[in-house]
Every structure is written in structure tokens, then in C-alpha cells.
VEXTILO-197163 format. One record per residue: residue number from 1; residue in three letters; x, y, z of N, C-alpha, C in turn. Coordinates in Angstrom, 1 decimal, padded with zeros to 4 digits, always signed. Example, Ala and Ser with C-alpha at 12.3 -4.5 7.8 and 13.67 -1.06 7.14 Angstrom:
# VEXTILO-197163
 resi resn   n_px   n_py   n_pz  ca_px  ca_py  ca_pz   c_px   c_py   c_pz
    1  ALA +013.2 -005.7 +007.8 +012.3 -004.5 +007.8 +013.2 -003.3 +007.8
    2  SER +012.8 -002.2 +007.1 +013.7 -001.1 +007.1 +012.9 +000.0 +007.9
***
This chain:
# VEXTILO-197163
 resi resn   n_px   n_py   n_pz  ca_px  ca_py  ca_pz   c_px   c_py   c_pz
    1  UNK +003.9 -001.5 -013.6 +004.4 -000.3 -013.1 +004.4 +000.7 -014.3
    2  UNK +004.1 +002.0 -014.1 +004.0 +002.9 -015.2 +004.5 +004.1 -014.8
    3  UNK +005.8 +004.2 -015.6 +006.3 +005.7 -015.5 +005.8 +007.0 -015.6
    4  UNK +006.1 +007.5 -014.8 +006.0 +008.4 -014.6 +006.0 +009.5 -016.2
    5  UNK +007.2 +009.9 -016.7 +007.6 +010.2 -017.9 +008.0 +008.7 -018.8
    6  UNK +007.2 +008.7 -019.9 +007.6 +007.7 -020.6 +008.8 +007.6 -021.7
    7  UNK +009.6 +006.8 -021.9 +010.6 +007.0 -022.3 +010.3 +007.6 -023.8
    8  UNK +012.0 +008.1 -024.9 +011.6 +008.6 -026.1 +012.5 +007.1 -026.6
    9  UNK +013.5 +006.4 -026.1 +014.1 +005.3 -026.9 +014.8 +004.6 -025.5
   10  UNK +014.9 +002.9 -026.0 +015.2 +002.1 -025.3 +016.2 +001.4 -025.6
   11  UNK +017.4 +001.6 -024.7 +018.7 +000.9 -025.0 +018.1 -000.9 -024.3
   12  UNK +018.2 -001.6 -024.6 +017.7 -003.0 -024.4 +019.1 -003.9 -024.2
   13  UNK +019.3 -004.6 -023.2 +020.4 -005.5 -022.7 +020.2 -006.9 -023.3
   14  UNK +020.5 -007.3 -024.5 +020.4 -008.6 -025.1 +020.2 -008.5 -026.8
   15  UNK +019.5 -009.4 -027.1 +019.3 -009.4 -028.7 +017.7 -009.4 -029.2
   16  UNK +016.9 -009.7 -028.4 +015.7 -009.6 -028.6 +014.7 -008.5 -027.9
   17  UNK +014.5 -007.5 -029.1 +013.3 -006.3 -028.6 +012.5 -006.2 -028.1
   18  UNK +012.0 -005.6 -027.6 +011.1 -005.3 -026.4 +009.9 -004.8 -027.3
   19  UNK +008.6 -006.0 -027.0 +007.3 -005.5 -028.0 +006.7 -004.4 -027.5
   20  UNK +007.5 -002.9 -027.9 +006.5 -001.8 -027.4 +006.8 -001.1 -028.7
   21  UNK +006.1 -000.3 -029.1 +005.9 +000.9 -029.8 +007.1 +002.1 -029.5
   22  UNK +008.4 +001.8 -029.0 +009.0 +002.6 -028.8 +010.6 +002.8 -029.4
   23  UNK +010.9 +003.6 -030.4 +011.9 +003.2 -031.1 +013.4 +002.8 -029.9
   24  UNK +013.9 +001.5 -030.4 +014.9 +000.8 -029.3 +016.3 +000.0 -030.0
   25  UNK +016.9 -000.2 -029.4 +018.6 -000.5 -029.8 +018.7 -002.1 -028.7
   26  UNK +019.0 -003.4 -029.1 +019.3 -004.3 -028.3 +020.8 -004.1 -028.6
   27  UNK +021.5 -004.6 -027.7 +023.0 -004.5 -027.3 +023.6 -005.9 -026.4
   28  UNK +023.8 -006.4 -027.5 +024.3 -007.8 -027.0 +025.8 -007.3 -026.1
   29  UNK +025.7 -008.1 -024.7 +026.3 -007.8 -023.6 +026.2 -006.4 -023.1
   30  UNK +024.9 -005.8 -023.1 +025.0 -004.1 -023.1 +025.3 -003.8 -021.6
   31  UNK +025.6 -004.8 -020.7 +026.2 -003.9 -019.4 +027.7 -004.0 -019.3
   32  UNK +028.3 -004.0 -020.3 +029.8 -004.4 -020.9 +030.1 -003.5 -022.0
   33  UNK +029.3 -003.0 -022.8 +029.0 -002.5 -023.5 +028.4 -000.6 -023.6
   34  UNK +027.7 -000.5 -022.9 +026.9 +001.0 -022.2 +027.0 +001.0 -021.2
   35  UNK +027.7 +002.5 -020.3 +027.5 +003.3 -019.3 +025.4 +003.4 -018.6
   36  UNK +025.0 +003.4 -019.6 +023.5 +003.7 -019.5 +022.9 +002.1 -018.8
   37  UNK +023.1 +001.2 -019.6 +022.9 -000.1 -019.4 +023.3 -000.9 -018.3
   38  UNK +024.5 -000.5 -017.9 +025.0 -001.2 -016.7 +024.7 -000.8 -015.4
   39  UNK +024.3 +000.7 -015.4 +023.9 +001.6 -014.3 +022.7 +001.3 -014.4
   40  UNK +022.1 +000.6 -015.1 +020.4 +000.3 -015.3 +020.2 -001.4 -014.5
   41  UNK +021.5 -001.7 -015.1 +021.5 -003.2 -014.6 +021.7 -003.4 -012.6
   42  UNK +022.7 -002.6 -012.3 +022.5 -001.9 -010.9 +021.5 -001.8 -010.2
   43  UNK +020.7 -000.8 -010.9 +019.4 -000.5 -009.9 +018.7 -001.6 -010.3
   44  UNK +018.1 -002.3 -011.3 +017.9 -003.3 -011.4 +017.9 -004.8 -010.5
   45  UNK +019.4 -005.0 -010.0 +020.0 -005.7 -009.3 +019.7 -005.8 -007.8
   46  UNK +019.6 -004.3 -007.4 +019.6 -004.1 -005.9 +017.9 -004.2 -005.9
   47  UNK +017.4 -003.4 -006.7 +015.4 -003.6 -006.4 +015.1 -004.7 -006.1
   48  UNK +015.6 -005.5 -007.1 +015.5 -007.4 -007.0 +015.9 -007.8 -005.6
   49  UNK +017.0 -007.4 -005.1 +018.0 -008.1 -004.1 +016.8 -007.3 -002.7
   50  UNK +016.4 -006.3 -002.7 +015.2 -006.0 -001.8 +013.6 -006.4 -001.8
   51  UNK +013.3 -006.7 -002.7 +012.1 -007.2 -002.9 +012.3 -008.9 -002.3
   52  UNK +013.4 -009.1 -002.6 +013.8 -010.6 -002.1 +013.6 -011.1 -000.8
   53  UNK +014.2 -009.7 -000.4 +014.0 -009.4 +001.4 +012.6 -009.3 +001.9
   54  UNK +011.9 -008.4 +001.2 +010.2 -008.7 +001.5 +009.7 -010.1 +001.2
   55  UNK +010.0 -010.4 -000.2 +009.3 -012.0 -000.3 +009.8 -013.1 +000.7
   56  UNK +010.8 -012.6 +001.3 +011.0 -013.8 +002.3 +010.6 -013.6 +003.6
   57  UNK +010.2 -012.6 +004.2 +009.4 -012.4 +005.1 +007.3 -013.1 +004.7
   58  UNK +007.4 -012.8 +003.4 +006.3 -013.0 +003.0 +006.0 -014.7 +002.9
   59  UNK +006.6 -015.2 +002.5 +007.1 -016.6 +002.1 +007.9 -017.4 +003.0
   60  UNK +008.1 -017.6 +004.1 +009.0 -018.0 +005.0 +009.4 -019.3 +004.7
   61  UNK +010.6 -019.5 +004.5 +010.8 -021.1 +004.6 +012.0 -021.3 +003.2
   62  UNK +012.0 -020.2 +002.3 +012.8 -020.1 +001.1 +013.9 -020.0 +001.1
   63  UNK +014.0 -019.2 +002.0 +015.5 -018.2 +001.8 +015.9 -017.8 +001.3
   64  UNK +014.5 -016.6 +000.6 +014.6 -015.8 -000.3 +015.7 -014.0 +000.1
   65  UNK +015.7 -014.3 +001.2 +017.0 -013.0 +001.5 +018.3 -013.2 +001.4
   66  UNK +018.6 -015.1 +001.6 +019.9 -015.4 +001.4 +020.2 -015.6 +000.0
   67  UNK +019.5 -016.3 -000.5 +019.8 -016.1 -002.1 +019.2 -015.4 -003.3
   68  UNK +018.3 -014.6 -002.7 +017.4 -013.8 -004.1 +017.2 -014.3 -004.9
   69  UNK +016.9 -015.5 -004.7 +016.1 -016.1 -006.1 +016.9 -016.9 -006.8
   70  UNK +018.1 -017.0 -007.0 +018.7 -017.7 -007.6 +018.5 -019.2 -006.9
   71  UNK +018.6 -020.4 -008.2 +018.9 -021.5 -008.4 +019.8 -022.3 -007.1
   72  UNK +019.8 -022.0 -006.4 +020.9 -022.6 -005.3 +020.2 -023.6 -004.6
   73  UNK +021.4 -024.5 -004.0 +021.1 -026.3 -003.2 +020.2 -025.6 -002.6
   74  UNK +020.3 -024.8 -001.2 +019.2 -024.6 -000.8 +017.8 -024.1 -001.2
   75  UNK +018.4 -022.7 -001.7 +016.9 -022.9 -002.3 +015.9 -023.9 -003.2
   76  UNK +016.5 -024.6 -004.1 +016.0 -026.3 -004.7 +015.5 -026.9 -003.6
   77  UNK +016.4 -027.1 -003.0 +016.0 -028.3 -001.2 +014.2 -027.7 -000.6
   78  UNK +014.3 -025.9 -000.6 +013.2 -025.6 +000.1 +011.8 -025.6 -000.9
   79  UNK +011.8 -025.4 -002.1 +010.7 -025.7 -003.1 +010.6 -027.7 -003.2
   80  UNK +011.7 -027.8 -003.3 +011.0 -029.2 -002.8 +010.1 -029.8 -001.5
   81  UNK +010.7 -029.2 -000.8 +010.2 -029.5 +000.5 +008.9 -028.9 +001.0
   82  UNK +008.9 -027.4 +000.5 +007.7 -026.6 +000.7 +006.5 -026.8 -000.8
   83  UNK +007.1 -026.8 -001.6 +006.1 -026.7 -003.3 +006.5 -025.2 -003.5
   84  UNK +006.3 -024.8 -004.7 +006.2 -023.4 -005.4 +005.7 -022.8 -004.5
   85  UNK +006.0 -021.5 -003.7 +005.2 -020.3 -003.6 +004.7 -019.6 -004.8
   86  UNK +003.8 -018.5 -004.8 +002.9 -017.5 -006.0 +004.2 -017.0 -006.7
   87  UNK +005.4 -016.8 -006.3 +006.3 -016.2 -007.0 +007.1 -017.0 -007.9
   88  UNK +007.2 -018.1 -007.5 +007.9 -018.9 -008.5 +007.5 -018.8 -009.7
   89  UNK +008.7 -019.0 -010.3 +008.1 -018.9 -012.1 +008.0 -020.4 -012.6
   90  UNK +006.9 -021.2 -012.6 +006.6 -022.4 -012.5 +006.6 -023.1 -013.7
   91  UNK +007.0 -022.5 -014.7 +008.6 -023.2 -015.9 +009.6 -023.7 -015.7
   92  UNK +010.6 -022.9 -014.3 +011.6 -023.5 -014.3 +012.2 -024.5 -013.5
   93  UNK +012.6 -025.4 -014.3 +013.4 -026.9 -013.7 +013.4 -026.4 -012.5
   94  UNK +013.5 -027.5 -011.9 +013.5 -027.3 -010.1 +012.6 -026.6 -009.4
   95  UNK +011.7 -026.5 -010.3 +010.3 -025.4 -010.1 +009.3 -026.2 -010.4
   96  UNK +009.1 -026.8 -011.4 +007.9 -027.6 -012.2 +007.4 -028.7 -011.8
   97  UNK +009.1 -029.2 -011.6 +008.6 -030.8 -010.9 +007.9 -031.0 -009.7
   98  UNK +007.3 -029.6 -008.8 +007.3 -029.3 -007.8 +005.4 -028.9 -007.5
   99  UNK +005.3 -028.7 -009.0 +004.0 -027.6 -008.9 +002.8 -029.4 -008.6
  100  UNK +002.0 -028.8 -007.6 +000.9 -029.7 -007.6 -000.5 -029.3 -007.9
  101  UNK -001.0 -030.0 -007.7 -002.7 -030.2 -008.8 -003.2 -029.1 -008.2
  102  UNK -004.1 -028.7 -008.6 -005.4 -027.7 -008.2 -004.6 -026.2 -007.8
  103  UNK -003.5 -026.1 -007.8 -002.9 -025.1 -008.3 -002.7 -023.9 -006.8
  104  UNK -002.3 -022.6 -007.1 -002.2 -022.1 -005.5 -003.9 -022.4 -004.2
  105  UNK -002.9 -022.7 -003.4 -004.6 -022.3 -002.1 -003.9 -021.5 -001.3
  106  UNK -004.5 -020.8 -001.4 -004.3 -019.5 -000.5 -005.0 -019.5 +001.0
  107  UNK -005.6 -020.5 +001.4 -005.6 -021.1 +002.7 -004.3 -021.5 +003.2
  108  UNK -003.5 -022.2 +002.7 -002.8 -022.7 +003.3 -001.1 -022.4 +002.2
  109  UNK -001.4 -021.3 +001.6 +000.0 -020.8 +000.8 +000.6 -021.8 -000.1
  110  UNK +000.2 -022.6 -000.1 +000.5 -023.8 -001.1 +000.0 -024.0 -002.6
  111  UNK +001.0 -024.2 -003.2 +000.7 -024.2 -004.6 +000.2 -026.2 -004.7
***
């Protein structure tokens, strides 16, 4: 995604910078910390919590509207049962053990 206006400085929520060229501040707990940050972490929050809604229309079987992605029994139960979808981040635990050979087929949505 590419802004529109690109930013002049980056308030960063954690301890490790952001590899850009743009002078920036990390702020350990910065939505506790900054008015700017937390209201970032918001819109942040909700984009996710809607995109979730599309991927689970897209992905059926996850119940990616009911939990957004998070780690939950069910969602664990449905990547077992189904394998990674394309969205999974196929690093993490309860994700990995899951990934099978030859990788996504887009015939049949299966990783």
C-alpha cells in the first residue's frame, strides 16, 4: 500500500525500527504511552477485524469473522482439520505443523 502523502516522521509502537529511510521514535508500550499511537492502533484494529470478515467469506471453514485471526481452540481445530489457507503466516505454531508438501494448490485451496 502506498500513501498517498508520505509521512515526515514515525512514531513506532515497540522497540525495534522500522527499516525505512524515515527519521522515527520507537515507544515501548506506545498505545499507553501516545494519543497518536493508540488512535493508530484503533484504526489498525478495526481494518484487521474487517478484512477478517472478507477472508472468511473468502476462506470458508476458519472462522475468520469470529475470531480475526487470533490463536483460538477453534480456530487451531479448523487449520488442523482444513491445513493453512494463503493467509496463514506458516511460522506460527499451530500453523506449521499443519503446512503440507508441494505447497498452496489453488485448485483445490489447499496448502
Amino acid at each position: 500500500m502506498k500513501l498517498a502523502m508520505p509521512p515526515d516522521y514515525l512514531l513506532v509502537d515497540g522497540i525495534s525500527r522500522i527499516p525505512l529511510n524515515i527519521p522515527q521514535r520507537t515507544i515501548k508500550k506506545g498505545d499507553s504511552a501516545s494519543v497518536s499511537v493508540a488512535a493508530a492502533s484503533i484504526v489498525a484494529k478495526v481494518t484487521r477485524d474487517r478484512m477478517m470478515v472478507d477472508y472468511d467469506r473468502q476462506y470458508p471453514g476458519y472462522g475468520f469473522a469470529a475470531h480475526k485471526g487470533y490463536g483460538s481452540a477453534d480456530h487451531l481445530a479448523a487449520v488442523a482439520l482444513l491445513g493453512p489457507s494463503p493467509i496463514h503466516r506458516l511460522t506460527f505454531r499451530g500453523v506449521r505443523e499443519h503446512v503440507r508438501e508441494g505447497g498452496y494448490d489453488s485448485r483445490n485451496g489447499r496448502l
